[in-house]
N, C-alpha and C positions, 0 to 999 in steps of 0.2 A: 504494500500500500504506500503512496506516493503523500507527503505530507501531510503523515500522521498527526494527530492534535490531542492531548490529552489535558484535563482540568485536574491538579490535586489542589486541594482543602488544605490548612492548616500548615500550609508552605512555610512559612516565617521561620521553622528551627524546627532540629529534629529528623523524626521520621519522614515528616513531608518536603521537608529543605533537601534532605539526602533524597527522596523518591523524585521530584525534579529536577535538581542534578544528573541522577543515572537516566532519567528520561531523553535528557539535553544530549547526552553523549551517545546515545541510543540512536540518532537522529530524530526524534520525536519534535514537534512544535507545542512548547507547555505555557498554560494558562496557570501561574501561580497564584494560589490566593490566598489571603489571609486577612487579620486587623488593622497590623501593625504596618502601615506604609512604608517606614523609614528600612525595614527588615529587607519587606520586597523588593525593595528600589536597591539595595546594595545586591542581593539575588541577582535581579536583573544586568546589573554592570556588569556582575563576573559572567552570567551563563548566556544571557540574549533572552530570557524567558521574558513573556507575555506577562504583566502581573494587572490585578483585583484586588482592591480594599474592599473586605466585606466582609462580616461578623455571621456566621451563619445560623445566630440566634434571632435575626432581625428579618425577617421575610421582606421588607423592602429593599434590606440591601443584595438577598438572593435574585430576588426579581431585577432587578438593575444587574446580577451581573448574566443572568441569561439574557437578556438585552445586549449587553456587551457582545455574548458569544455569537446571538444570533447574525451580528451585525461583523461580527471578525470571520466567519467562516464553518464548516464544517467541524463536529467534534466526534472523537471515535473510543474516545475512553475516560470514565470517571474513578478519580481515587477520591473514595470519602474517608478521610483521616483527620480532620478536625473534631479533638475531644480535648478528655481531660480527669484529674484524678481532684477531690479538692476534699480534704480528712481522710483521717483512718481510727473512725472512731464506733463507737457497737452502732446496732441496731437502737437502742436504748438510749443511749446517749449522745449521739451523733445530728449533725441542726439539717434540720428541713429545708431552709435555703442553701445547704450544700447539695441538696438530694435535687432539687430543682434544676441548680445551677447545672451535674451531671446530665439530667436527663434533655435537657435544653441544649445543650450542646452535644452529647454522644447520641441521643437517637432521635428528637424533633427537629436535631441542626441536621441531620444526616436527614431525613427525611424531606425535610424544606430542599435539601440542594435536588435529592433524585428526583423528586416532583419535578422540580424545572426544568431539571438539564435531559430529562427523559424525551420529550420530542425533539430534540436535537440531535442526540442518540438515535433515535429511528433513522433523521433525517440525513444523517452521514453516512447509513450503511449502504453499503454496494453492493453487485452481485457477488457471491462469492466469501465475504466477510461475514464480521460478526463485532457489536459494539460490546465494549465490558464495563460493566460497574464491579468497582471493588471497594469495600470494606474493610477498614482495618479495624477490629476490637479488639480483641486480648483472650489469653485464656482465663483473665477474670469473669468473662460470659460465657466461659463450661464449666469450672468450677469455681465453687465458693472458698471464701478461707476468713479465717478471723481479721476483723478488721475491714474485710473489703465494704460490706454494708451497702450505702450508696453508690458506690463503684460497681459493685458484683451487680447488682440489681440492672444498673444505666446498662452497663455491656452485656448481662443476659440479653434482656430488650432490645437491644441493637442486634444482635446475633436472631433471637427470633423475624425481625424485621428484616433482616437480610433473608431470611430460610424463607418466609411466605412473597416476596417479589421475586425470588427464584421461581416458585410455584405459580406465581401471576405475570412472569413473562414466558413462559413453558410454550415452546412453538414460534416462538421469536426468535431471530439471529442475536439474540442479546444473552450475553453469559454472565451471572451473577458469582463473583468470588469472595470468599471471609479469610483474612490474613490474619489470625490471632496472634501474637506476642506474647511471650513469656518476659522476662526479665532482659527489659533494653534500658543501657546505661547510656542516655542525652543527656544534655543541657539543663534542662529544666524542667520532666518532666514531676521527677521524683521532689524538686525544689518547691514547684507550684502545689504539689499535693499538701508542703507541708508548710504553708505558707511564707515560704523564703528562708525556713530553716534550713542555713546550709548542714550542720551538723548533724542534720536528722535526717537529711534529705541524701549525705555522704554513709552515713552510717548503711543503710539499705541494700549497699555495697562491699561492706565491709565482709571480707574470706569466700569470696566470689571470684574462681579464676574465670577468668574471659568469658564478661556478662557481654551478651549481643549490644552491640552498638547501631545505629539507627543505617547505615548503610549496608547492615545483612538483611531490615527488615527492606528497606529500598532495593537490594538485588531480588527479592521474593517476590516483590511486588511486579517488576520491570519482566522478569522471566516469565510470572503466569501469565501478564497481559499481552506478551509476543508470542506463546504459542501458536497454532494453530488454531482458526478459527472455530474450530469443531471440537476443541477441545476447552474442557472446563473444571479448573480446582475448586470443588466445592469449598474446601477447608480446608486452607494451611496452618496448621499452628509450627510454629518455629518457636525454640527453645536453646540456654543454652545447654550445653552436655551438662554442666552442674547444675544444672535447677531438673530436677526430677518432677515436682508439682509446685504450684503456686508458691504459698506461705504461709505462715506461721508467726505467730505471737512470741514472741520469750521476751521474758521482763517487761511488755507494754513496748517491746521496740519489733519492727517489721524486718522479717530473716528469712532468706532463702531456705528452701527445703531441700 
């Protein structure tokens, strides 16, 4: 396929900064987007990417950027990877506007962008092809673990919500894939969960040889969606070789298992 165009979410840093990157070098044409302008606009000097300010909790600013898209060109692939972790605190004690915040931005932001960008998706496919939406959540949406609470919940839900537009584009050249993550050591994600504690946010890491870094979840992601048209990864989870499952509690601190 002759200039390819893909949209990832949550470009600014990370798993989505390294996903269009590897995109870039792939020869892909990438639509990066995110909040934070100042982020994209350095993105863009180094790679050449297309960039989007836009909050994906805000449906006026989704709509505006499908307007963009539709007015830029054809698009042949969606990465929904705008989320986020925010506490790690019980069921019981843990605040309701963290649970909001989660669910607003991993499954209703996720849902606002595939609404939109989904006829454009149809409108890009050619004979022979096939459009992808992909999904990154975690395998905190297969299993649960102490602590996750509003996380576990937000990424089940995303993870269901992926599994039934599989089921609702069935018969479509449109391939639905779930990229779940285990334990990736970025920037910030482990930092924003814990509100800018760096020390709590370093500890998480702490006797962890070689936690996946955001450009092995970026090569998973770049791989599934160049396959073969006819082919489809329901479910990658990628893990590193030290993390067997989730996590675990010891002392009130969050620890590899």
């Amino acid at each position: 396929m002759v200039n390819r165009r893909v949209v990832v979410t949550g470009a600014s840093s990370g798993i989505g900064e390294a996903t269009a990157r590897r995109f870039v070098k792939h020869g892909w044409q990438v639509v990066a987007v995110a909040r934070r302008e100042e982020r994209l606009a350095a993105l863009a000097a180094e790679t050449g990417v297309d960039t989007f300010v836009a909050d994906v909790t805000k449906q006026n600013d989704v709509d505006a950027l499908a307007g963009y898209l539709r007015e830029l060109g054809p698009i042949h692939a969606l990465v929904n990877n705008a989320g986020g972790a925010f506490g790690l605190a019980s069921v019981e004690d843990s605040d309701p506007d963290d649970w909001t915040r989660m669910f607003d931005v991993n499954v209703v932001g996720t849902k606002r962008v595939t609404s939109a960008l989904l006829p454009l998706l149809r409108e890009g496919i050619v004979a022979g092809q096939s459009a992808s939406i992909l999904m990154v959540t975690s395998i905190a949406g297969h299993v649960a673990y102490e602590g996750g609470s509003g996380y576990n919940a937000a990424k089940f839900a995303q993870h269901a919500l992926t599994a039934v537009l599989r089921l609702e584009l069935a018969g479509e050249p449109i391939r639905v894939i779930e990229v779940a993550p285990g334990m990736v050591k970025t920037e910030e994600f482990a930092l924003v969960r814990f509100a800018g504690d760096t020390a709590k946010a370093d500890s998480v890491y702490d006797n962890v040889p070689d936690p996946l870094v955001a450009e092995d979840i970026a090569e998973t992601i770049v791989h599934a969606i160049e396959l073969p048209p006819f082919v489809n990864l329901d479910l990658i989870t990628v893990k590193p070789v030290a993390q067997a499952a989730p996590h675990k509690m010891i002392r009130g601190e969050l620890k590899i298992r």
